[in-house]
Residue, then its C-alpha position, 0 to 999 in steps of 0.5 A: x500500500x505505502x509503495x502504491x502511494x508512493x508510486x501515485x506521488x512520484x507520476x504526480x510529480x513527474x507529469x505536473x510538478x507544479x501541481x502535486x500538492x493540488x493534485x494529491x488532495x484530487x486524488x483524495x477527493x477522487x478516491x471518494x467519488x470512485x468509492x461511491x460511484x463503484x456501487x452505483x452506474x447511475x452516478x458513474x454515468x452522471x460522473x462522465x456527464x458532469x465531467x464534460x460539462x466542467x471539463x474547461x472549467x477544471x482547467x483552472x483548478x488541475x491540469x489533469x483531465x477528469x473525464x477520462x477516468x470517468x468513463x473507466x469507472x463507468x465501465x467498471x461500476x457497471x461491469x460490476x453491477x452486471x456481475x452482482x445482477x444490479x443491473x442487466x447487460x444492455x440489448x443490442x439493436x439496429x441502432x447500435x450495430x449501426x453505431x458499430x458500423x460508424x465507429x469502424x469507419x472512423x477507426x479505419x480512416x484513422x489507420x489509413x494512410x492519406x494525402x493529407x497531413x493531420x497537422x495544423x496548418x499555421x503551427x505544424x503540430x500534429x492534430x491528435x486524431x484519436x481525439x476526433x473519435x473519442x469525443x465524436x463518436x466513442x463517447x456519446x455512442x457508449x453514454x448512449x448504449x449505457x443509458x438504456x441500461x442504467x436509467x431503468x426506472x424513473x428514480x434514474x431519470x429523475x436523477x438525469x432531469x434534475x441535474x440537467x436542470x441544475x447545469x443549465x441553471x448555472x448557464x444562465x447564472x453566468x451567461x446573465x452576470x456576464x451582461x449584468x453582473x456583477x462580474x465578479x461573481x462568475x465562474x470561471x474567470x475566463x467566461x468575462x475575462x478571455x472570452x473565446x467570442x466576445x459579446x456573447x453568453x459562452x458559458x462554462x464551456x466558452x463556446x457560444x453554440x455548447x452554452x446554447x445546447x445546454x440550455x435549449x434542453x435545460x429549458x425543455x426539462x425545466x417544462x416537464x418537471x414543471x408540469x408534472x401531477x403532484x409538483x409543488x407549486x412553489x416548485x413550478x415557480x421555481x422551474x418556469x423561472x429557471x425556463x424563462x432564464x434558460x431561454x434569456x440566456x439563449x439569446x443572450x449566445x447571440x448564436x443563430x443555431x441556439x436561437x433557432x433549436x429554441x425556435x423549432x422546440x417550443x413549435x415541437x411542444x405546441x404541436x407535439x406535447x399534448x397536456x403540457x404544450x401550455x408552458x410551450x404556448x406562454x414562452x412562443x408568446x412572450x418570445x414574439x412579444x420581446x422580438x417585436x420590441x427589439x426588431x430593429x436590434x434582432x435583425x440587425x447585423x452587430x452581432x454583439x446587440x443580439x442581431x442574426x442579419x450579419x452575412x460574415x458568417x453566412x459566407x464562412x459556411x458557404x465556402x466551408x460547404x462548398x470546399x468540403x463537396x470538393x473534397x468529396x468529389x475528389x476523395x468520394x469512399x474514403x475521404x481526405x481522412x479524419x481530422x484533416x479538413x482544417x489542412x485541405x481548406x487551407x490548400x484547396x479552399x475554395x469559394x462557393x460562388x463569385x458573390x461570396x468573398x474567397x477568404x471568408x472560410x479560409x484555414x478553418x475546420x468544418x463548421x457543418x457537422x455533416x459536410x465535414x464528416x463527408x469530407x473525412x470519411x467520404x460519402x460512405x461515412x457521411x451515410x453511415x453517420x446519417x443512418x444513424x441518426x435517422x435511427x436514433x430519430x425513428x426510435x424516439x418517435x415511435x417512443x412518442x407514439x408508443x409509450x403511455x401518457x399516464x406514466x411518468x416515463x411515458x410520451x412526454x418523457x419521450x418528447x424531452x429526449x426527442x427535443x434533445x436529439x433535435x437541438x443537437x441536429x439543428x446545432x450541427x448545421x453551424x459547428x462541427x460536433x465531432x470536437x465539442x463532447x458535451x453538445x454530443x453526449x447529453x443528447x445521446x443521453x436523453x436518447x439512450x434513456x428513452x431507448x430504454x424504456x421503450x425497450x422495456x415497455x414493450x418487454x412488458x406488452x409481450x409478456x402481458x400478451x397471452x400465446x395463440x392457442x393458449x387462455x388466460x390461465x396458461x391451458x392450451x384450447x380445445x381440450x376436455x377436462x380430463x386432459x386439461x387436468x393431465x397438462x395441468x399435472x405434467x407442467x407443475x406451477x406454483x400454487x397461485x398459478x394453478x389456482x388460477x389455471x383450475x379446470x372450470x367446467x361450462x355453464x349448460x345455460x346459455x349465458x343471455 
């Protein structure tokens, strides 16, 4: 035991010299939370999440990431749950055969040789290409995966919910004092002292578009929760407070994607949420209300004001797109190879027409999620990708269709997963997913969760379903009751079920 601390002591010192002391009580810390995230795969699952989420942020703190480690432990608490019959090994569908198929591709692209360099095009440093895999698709396909098996019952989707709620909370805490203040009451200090994009909400993450994921979700959550049976009023206030923060901070990212995922759920909860579009209706109104006050700021085009008119970026994506369908076109199976779009725009970057200026766009990584996959992995990748997310799609619509109303993990519950995959989707038009784990690992989440319990609902539909040829009871049709004594007598059951199974003979009056 001495000779393992002293083992830790020395790779501390030997990785972070500076950081020893500060990463022993880590360790301490650490040591803990693994304790207690080893009996339970639901909070090593919230762990991983929660470790995305302040992956930046910790940065202030310790050197070392934490996200990595999470998902060990996720797959050990888990492994472990399995082994002591806590938890059921998770099914293997359609869905994740595909998701199979995807991260192959991504592997092989990784292991081909390419004419393209994986390196900075400005510094020469190598792009670390294993990276693009782990956090674009490793990552969110395993929270996926694991979700359907952890979050089995409404404690642990509880336990997801809420602290969704609690992350999109704190966005809006520091998106709102970064533009009212007081200042120095954000954390971490970068969100207002070296913000990536100055003038907008880029939250803990900062990154606009991520802080924009969080809390379009955030706010849907916050409406479920809210309109639950039996909540507490003062927990409804509480909760429409916190949506009607949550889609202030929205626009407050000053971020076309995140305003426009916002746009397209509440549509999704007028039209789609039956017995809580209420909330959906309310924030639709007050939202045209405050555009109509502040037109002339909204559709401007200083970014900084909040306004969506400026053709700056418009043209950045038209030359991206434009550039990647070159890149298609000439590497159409396999690609340029991953993580190498940001090298090819730099030597055949090209212009999507004679109107759009040719450097808008130029050196930059894809900022489509889809185009940039089909530049990479070619248009089989981009299919494979693509069929996945039809998958996921088709899954959580028949989920809504499928699942009861009544039960607190029933078609509403489906909705809120369903709007999280569409965030997500909306929010790939504009950025390239691949690079920004928790806008991808949240909504597979929610997806997973979903996938779960339809899985399980219908589990319990076929059981309930009695067999052809068989009654209610567990007796074969058509036959007399000297047999149906001898099948009786030759499948031995327990007491209460061939009580319920006894022989009756029929009534001689006809029933009138």
């Amino acid at each position: 035991m001495i000779g393992a601390v002293c083992l830790v002591v020395i790779g501390l010192a030997a990785t972070a010299p500076g950081d020893v002391g500060t990463l022993l009580a880590g360790a301490a810390v650490g040591a803990v939370v693994a304790y207690v995230v080893l009996s339970d795969p639901l909070l090593a699952l919230l762990l991983v999440l929660a470790a995305s989420f302040f992956r930046l942020a910790q940065r202030e703190i310790v050197s070392t990431e934490a996200l990595t480690p999470a998902v060990i432990l996720l797959l050990v608490s888990l492994t472990l749950a399995i082994a002591r019959h806590a938890k059921m090994p998770p099914k293997l569908g359609a869905v994740e055969w595909l998701m199979a198929v995807y991260l192959a591709w991504n592997i092989l692209s990784w292991l081909l040789p390419h004419p393209v360099e994986a390196i900075e095009p400005v510094t020469g440093a190598p792009i670390l290409v294993y990276r693009w895999i782990y956090t674009g698709v490793l990552l969110p396909f395993l929270v996926y995966v694991i979700a359907k098996s952890v979050i089995d019952d409404e404690r642990g989707a509880r336990w997801l919910l809420w602290t969704t709620v609690a992350m999109a909370a704190y966005s809006s805490w520091v998106s709102i004092l970064q533009f009212h203040g007081p200042k120095s009451l954000v954390w971490p200090r970068y969100i207002v002292d070296a913000p990536n994009w100055e003038g907008r909400a880029n939250g803990i993450f900062n990154q606009p578009v991520v802080n924009g994921v969080i809390l379009v979700i955030g706010f849907v959550v916050c409406l479920f929760l809210a309109s639950r049976p039996g909540v507490k009023r003062s927990v409804q206030v509480v909760l429409y407070g916190l949506a009607a923060a949550n889609a202030y901070s929205v626009y407050l990212t000053h971020t076309r994607a995140a305003l426009l995922a916002l746009i397209v759920v509440l549509g999704m909860g007028i039209l789609l949420a039956p017995g809580w579009r209420r909330g959906f209706v309310a924030f639709t109104v007050l939202g045209m209300i405050g555009v109509a006050a502040n037109a002339s700021s909204i559709f401007s085009s200083d970014r900084s004001d909040g306004g969506v008119g400026s053709s700056t970026e418009v043209y950045d994506r038209l030359n991206l797109m434009a550039t990647a369908m070159r890149a298609m076109g000439e590497h159409p199976f396999v690609g340029i190879g991953l993580a190498r779009f940001q090298f090819y725009n730099t030597d055949h970057h090209v212009a999507w027409s004679q109107d759009v200026p040719w450097d808008a766009g130029y050196a930059i990584i894809s900022h489509e999620n889809e185009f940039g996959i089909g530049a990479e992995l070619g248009i089989p990748g981009v299919l494979m990708w693509l069929a996945v997310i039809v998958a996921v799609v088709w899954m959580l619509w028949r989920a809504m269709r499928e699942l009861p109303r009544d039960t607190y993990l029933g078609s509403a519950f489906a909705f809120v997963g369903a709007s999280a995959m569409v965030t997500m989707i909306v929010n790939g038009l504009t950025v390239d997913l691949r690079i920004l784990d928790f806008a991808m690992i949240l909504p597979f989440m929610f997806a997973g969760m979903v996938a779960g319990a339809l899985e399980r609902h219908r589990d319990d539909q076929a059981t309930r379903r009695p067999r052809p040829g068989v009654v209610g009871g567990g007796l074969p049709t058509g036959m007399s009751l000297d047999d149906q004594q001898r099948w009786l007598d030759d499948h031995p059951a327990g007491e209460p079920a061939r009580a319920a199974a006894r022989p009756v003979a029929a009534s001689p009056h006809p029933v009138r």
